[in-house]
C-alpha positions, -999 to 999 in steps of 0.1 A, spaced: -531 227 419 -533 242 383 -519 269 363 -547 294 352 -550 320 322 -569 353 336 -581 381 317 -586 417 334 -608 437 317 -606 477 318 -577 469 333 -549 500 344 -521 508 334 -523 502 295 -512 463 286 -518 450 320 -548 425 307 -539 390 307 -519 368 330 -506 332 336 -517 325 376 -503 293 398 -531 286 426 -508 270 447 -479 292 449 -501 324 437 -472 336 416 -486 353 390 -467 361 351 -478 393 330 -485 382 293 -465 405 271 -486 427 250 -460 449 241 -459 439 201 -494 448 197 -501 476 171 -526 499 196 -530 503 235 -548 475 253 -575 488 272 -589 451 288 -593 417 280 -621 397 279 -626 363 261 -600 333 258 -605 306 241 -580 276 243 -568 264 209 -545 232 199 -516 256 194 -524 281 224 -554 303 230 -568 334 217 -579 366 234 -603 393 227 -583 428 233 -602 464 239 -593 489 223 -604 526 226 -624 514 200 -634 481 186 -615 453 195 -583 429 185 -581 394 184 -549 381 193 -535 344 186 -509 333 215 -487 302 213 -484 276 241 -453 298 260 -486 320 257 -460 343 234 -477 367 205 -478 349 174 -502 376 156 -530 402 159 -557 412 140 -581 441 142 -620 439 142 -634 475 144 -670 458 136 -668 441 169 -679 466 194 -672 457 234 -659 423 224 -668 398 255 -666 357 253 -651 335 227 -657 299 219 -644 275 187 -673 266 169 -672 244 138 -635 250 134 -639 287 137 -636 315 165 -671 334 175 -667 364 196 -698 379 209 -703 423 200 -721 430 232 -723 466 219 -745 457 188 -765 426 202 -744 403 174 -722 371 177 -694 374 148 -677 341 135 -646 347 124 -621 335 92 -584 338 97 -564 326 76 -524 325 79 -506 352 65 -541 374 63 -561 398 81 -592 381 102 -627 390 87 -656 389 107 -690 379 95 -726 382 117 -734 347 128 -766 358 148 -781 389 160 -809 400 181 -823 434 176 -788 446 166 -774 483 166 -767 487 204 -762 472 235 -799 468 246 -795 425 257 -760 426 270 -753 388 256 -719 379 267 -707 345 273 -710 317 247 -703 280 257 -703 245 235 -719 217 259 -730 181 243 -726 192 203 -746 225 211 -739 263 216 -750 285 240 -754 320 248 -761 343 280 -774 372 279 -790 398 305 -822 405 289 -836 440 291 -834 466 315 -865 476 337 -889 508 323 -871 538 326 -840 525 340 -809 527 333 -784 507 353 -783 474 342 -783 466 379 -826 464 368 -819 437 341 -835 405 366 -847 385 335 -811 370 318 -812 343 297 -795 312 282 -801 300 249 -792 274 227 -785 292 191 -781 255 178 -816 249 183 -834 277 165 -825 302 193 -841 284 219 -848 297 257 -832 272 277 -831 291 309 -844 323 323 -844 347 351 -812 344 363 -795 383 376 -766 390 353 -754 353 339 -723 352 332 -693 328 324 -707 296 313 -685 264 321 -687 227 318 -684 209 351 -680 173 339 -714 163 324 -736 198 335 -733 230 320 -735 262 340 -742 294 345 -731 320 368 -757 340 385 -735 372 390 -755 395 418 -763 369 436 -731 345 439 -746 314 426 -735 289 400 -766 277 383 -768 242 367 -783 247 333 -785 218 312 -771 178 314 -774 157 347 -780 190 372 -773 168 399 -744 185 420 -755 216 444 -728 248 446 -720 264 478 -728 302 478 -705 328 465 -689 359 482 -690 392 452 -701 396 420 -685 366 403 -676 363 364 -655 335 350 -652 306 358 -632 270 350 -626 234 364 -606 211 366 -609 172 381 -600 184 409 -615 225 417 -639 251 401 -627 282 398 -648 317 400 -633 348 395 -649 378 416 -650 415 402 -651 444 426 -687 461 417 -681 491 398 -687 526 417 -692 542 382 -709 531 350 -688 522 324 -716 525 298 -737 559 314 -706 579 330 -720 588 360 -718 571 393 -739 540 403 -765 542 426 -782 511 430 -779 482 456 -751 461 455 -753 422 442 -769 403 472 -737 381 471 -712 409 471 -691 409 498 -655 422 510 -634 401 488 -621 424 463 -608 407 435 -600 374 433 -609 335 431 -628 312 447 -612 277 443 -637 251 456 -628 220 462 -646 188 443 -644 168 467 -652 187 502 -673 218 482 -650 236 508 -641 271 489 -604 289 492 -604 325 486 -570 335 460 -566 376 464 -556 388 431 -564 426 437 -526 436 438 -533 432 398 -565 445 385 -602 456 402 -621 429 369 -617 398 360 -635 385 331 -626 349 323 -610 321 333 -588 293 317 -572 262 328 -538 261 315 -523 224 301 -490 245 297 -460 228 316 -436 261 316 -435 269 352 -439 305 365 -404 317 371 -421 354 382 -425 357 425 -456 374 430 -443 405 442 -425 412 410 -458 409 390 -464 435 415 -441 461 412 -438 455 373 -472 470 373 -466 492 396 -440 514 378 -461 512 349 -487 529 368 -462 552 378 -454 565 336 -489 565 332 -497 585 356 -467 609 347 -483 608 313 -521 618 324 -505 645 347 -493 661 319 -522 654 296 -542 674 323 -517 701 321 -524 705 288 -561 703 292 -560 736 313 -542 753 288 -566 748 262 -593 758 288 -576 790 289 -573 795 255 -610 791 253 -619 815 276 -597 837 267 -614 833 229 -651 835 244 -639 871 259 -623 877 226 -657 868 210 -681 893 231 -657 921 226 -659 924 189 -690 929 190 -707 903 163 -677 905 140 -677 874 128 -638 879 105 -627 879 138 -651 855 154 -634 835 127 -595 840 132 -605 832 173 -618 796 161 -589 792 139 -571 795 168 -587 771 190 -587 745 161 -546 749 161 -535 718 183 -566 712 200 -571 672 212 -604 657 197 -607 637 227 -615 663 251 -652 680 262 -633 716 250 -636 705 214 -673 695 217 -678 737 226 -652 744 200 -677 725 175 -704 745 191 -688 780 187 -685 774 146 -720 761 146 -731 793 158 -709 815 139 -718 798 110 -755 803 116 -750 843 125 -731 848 94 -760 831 77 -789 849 91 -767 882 83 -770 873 46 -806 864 44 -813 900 63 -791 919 39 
């Protein structure tokens, strides 16, 4: 059996991303992102290295790319606000390119020691927003390649309606090497074939080199995935019950592969094609990639501890959002409270004033109350305006 590197992505509570996972005991090691300078919100890429592996961290926004040694300890971190909803990461011509699914870009990256990393465009596609969803990236026979969904139907927005993905080979002038597969994701190198997962549907698609072995069907929508000379591994996400992207609940079929599964692996055997089914949702609901691990360090941590370790951090964060919604309803008060204020002077705008002074005094930018507090100056701003060009 092998040692695996996993990346959870929008992973809860806060740090909880990345983890060092033994498929034959199923003990699993949190990766300590404590020395990072902002809260990790997910991971998603890893890309082995001769000294370790990186990892693309989420931030609230933007993303950092962080350089682990081979007792997968934090050697640095840089941060790449240009790279919006980081995904894959592959080591192309000596240097790390990390795909910006949020602007349709792929960014290659110089970082030298002792600096900040900068990030450069190495290819874009319609860039601005997130209208392709390209994710994975993958170096197969002196080549690179990239996935990507391809657009969303008329008038939809889910990107369940994106049917048409697409690989293509950016060495070769960007060229269409494979179409129509539903949500590709995670492209791997099994011996001499490159692949593709085909997400919604559970398959792993053989994409370019011999294509001669066949792939049993998959149970959920998989992502990630990694081999070994002896198993494949596919990591399976639970389907998401609420857009990340639209912030409203999802409505549309599930993937015709999804099953019961939860979160996990599938570890299928070379030799038999029979598949195992590794439950990992005790630690996250989304898995993004996948790594085999040539690390020798054995994993000291039982399972269960990995367990309660994030448990209790779930635990202060929820303490922590308890009170943040404490103090949400107090500002709500204070904004009704001003709104009454408002009517009863009766178009006395001084006053209208001191009432928005006091809403500005402590209120959190990150909450919907400050979008009406914007609002409310935008409209005494524009009374007190119209009153001058009357007068």
């Amino acid at each position: 059996m092998a040692q695996l590197l996993l990346s959870f992505c929008y992973s809860r509570p806060l740090g909880y991303a990345l983890a060092r996972y033994d498929t034959e005991s199923e003990a699993l090691e949190w990766i300590d992102l404590g020395a990072t300078p902002f809260p990790v919100h997910g991971a998603t890429g890893i890309c082995l290295t001769e000294q370790g592996f990186y990892a693309a961290l989420h931030l609230s926004q933007g993303t950092m790319l962080a350089d682990f040694d081979m007792d997968c300890r934090l050697r640095r971190v840089g941060v790449l606000p240009q790279i919006l909803d980081a995904h894959s990461i592959v080591i192309w011509k000596g240097a790390p390119l990390i795909v910006g699914t949020g602007t349709n870009q792929v960014f290659s990256v110089d970082w030298p020691s002792g600096q900040e990393p900068a990030a450069r465009v190495f290819f874009e596609l319609e860039p601005g927003a997130d209208t392709l969803h390209m994710n994975s990236l993958q170096v197969f026979d002196g080549h690179l390649y990239l996935s990507m969904f391809g657009r969303k139907s008329a008038g939809e927005l889910s990107w369940k309606s994106a049917r048409d993905g697409k690989i293509v080979k950016l060495s070769e002038d960007s060229q269409v090497v494979a179409s129509g597969i539903y949500h590709p994701h995670g492209m791997f190198v099994d011996r001499d074939t490159l692949c593709s997962l085909d997400s919604m549907n559970g398959a792993i698609v053989p994409i370019d080199g011999a294509i001669a072995d066949r792939y049993p069907p998959l149970l959920g929508y998989i992502r990630g995935a990694a081999c070994d000379a002896e198993n494949i591994y596919v990591g399976v996400s639970i389907p998401r019950a609420f857009s990340k992207s639209r912030g409203c609940a999802e409505t549309a079929a599930q993937p015709t592969g999804c099953g019961t599964n939860g979160c996990g692996l599938h570890l299928i055997e070379r030799a038999s094609r029979q598949t195992k089914w590794l439950d990992l949702s005790p630690f996250g609901a989304e898995l993004y990639d996948i790594a085999v691990w040539p690390g020798t360090t054995p994993i000291s941590c039982p399972r269960e501890q990995a367990m309660v370790s994030r448990l209790h951090a779930m635990n202060l964060e929820s303490a922590s959002l308890s009170a943040t919604w404490t103090r949400l309803q107090d500002e709500r008060k204070t904004i009704i409270e001003a709104i009454n204020d408002l009517i009863a002077v009766d178009h006395d705008y001084r006053a209208a004033g001191r009432i928005l002074e006091r809403l500005s005094t402590g209120a959190d930018p990150d909450f919907p109350e400050s979008k009406l507090l914007h609002t409310l100056r935008q409209l005494c701003q524009l009374a007190m305006a119209n009153e001058r060009t009357a007068a």
